[in-house]
N, C-alpha and C positions, 0 to 999 in steps of 0.2 A: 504494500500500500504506500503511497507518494504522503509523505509529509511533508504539508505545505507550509509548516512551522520551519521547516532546516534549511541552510542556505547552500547555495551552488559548492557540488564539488568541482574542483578543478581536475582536467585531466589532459596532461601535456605530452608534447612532442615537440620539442625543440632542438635549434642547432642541429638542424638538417640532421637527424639521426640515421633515415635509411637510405644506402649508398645508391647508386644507378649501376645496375649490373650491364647495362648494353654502352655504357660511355665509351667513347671513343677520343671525344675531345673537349678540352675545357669548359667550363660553365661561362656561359656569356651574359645572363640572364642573374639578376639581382634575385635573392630566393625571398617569398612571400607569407608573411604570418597572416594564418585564417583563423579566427574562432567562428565555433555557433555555440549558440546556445538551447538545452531540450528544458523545457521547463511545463507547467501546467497551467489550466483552467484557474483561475483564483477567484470566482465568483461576482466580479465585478471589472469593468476595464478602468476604476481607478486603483482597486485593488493589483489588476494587472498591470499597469502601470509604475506603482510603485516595488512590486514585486519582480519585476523586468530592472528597473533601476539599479538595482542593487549591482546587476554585473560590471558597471563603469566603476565600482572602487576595484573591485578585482582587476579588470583588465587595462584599466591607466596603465598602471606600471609596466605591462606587456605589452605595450603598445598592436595593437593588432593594425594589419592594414586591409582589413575589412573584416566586418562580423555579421552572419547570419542569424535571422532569426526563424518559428516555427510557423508553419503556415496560421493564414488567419489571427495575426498575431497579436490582439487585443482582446481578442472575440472569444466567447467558448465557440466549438466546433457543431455548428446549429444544424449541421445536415446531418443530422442523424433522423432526422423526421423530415417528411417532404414538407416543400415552401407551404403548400396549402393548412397546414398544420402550425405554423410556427410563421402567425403577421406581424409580429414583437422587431424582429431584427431584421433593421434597414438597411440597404448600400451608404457608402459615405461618398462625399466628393471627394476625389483625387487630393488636392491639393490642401484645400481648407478642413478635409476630416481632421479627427483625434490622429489617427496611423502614422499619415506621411508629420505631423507638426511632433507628437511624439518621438518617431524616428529622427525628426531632424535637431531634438534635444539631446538624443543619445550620441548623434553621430560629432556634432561641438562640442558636448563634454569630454567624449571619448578623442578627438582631433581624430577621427578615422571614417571609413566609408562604414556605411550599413547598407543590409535587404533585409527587407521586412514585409508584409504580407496582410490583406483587406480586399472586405469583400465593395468592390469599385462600383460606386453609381456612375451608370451612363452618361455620355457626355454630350451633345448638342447633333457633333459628328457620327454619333455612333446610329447603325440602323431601327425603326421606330420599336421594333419589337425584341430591342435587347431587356434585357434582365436583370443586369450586372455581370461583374465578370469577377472572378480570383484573382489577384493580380500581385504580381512581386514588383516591389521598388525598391531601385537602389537610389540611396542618397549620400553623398559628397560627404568632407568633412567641414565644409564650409554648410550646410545644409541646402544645395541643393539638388533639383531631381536630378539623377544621373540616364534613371531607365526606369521604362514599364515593360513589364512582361506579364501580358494577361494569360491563365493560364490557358493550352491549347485542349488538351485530351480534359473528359468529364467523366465518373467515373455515375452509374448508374444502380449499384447494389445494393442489397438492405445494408439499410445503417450510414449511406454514402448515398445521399439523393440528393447529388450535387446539381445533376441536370432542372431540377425544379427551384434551383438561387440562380445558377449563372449559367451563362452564353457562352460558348464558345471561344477564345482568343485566337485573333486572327494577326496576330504580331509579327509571327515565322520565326527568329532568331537573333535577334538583338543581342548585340553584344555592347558593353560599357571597357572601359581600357581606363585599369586601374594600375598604374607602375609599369611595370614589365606584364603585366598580365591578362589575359583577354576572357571576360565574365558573362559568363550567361544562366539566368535565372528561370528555370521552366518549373514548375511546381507540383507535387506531390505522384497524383496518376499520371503524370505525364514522366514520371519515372520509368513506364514498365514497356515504352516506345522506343527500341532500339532505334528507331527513324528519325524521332526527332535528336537523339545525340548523335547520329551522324551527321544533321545537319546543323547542328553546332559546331559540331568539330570540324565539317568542311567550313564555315563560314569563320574560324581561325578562334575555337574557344579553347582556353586553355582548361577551364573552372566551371563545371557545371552543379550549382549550390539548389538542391531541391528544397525550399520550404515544407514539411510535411507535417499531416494528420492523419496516420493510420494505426490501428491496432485490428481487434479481432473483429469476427466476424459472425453478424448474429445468426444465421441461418447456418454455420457451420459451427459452432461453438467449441470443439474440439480439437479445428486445424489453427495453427501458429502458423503463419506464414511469413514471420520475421526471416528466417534465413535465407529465401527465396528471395525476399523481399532486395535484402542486402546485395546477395549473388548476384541479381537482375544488372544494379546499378555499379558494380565491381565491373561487370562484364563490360557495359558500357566504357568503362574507362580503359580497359587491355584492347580493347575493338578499335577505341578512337584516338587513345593516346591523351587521356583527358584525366584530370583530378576532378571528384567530384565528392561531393558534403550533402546529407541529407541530415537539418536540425527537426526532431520528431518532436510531439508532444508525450507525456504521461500523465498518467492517474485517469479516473474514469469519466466518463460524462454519459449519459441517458443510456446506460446500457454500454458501450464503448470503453474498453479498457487498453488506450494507447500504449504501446511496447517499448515506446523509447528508440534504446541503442541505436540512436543517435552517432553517425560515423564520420569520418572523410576517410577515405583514400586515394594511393597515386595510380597514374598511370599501368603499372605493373599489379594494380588491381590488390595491392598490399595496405590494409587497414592502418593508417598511422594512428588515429585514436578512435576509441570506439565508448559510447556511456551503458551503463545498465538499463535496466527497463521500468526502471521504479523513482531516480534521483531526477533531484535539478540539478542540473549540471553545464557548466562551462566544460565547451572543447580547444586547444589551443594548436594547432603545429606549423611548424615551417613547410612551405614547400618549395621544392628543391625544381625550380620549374624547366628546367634545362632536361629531366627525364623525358619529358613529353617528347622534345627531340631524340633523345636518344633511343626509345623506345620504336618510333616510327621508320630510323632510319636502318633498324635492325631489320624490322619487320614492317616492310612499306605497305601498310596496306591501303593507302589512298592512291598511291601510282598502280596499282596493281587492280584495283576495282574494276568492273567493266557494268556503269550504269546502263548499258542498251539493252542488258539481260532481266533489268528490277521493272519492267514495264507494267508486270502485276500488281508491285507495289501500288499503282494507282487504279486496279481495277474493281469496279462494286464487289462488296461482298458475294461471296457463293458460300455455300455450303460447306463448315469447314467440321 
């Protein structure tokens, strides 16, 4: 059970711990400190508020140069019941919500970049029959927007009636260029899209940071799907040559018991730090970003692809 009483453990990886077994030549590439952070529901978003705070005395002194946060990230996780069920909780605006002005107090306190995560009211531009969308922002250390990425994939299952809040994003791959490093933000179910990280990684993402909220599953109650879960977005990174972070939530909410473990890892698909399934927890590590190269050029697999063969990739579904 998640006590909401106890504060963030910390769990590090620092000073480029794991070596790059495919190097061939120097690091050219300045190595990059990521935190996230997995934390809980706290029954209120000033509650969450002031309980998210907390991790700027911790991470000052580490200076991070970018911190992730959990999807949804003010909000309890309200798609556990369809929209029709639950007329309480609104979209915010982009810029003027609590989210992005919240993030932008984290990210001046901290002098560092953030992504953070809200459910987005439509905007003037957007089509009459949107919904809202999920959307990850990153913001500057100066506070401001750096990137939206509304998320793409919706997931449709019990417990995850995400399709009855938001619409679809229609972004494609935005990347923000943070130091040496090239960022892209897709969100939760859009983790289990081998398509869309290849299409981060071809559009030159170093960093693919999932916002997520997932745990069990109510119609299954006895499968854990944590280590699939993890596997999934590992694979993505040996595939494309990509680091990638997914900050989960934990403790329960309407039936939903989030799993946490909370990761990043490198390109070689090697977990640098991973949380439990029950803490709040700060994650902290270097990344050694010069792998990314060396991995690819071991194992090229972007020269070597032959898209004239993935034509199905875009054909309606059939029968699978």
């Amino acid at each position: 059970m998640t006590d909401l009483t106890k504060g963030y453990e910390l769990i590090s990886s620092l000073d480029l711990t794991f070596d790059s077994p495919a190097r061939k030549k120097p690091p050219i590439k300045d190595s990059f400190r990521l935190a996230i952070v997995q934390d809980a529901w706290h029954g209120s978003i000033e509650n969450q508020k002031d309980a998210l705070f907390e991790c700027v005395e911790i991470l000052k002194p580490l200076k991070p140069d970018l911190v992730v946060f959990q999807e949804l990230t003010l909000n309890p996780y309200a798609c556990t019941i369809p929209r029709t069920e639950n007329t309480n909780w609104e979209p915010e605006d982009l810029i003027s919500g609590e989210t992005f002005n919240f993030g932008k107090e984290i990210a001046q306190n901290l002098g560092t970049n953030v992504v953070m995560s809200l459910y987005e009211k439509p905007d003037e531009s957007d089509p009459q029959d949107a919904i809202g969308f999920n959307s990850a922002i990153t913001i500057s250390s100066s506070g401001d927007l750096l990137m939206r990425t509304r998320k793409t994939h919706l997931p449709v299952t019990a417990g995850y009636y995400e399709d009855t809040y938001f619409s679809h994003g229609e972004d494609g791959t935005p990347i923000a260029k943070i130091k040496d490093l090239n960022l892209g933000t897709p969100t939760c179910w859009d983790q289990w899209f081998p398509e869309l990280a290849r299409s981060y990684a071809l559009s030159g993402a170093d960093l693919l940071t999932y916002p997520t909220a997932i745990g069990s599953e109510p119609d299954h109650p006895n499968f854990d799907t944590k280590d699939i879960w993890q596997t999934t977005m590992r694979a993505h990174g040996i595939a494309n040559g990509l680091f990638v972070a997914a900050p989960n939530r934990v403790g329960v909410e309407n039936g939903i018991k989030f799993y946490g473990s909370s990761f990043i890892s490198d390109p070689y698909g090697r977990v640098l730090v991973q949380a439990d399934s029950e803490e709040r927890s700060i994650l902290i590590s270097d990344l050694d970003l010069d792998q990314r190269r060396d991995w690819l050029e071991l194992f090229p697999f972007f020269e070597t692809r032959r898209p004239e063969s993935y034509s199905v990739l875009t054909n309606e579904l059939r029968n699978v």
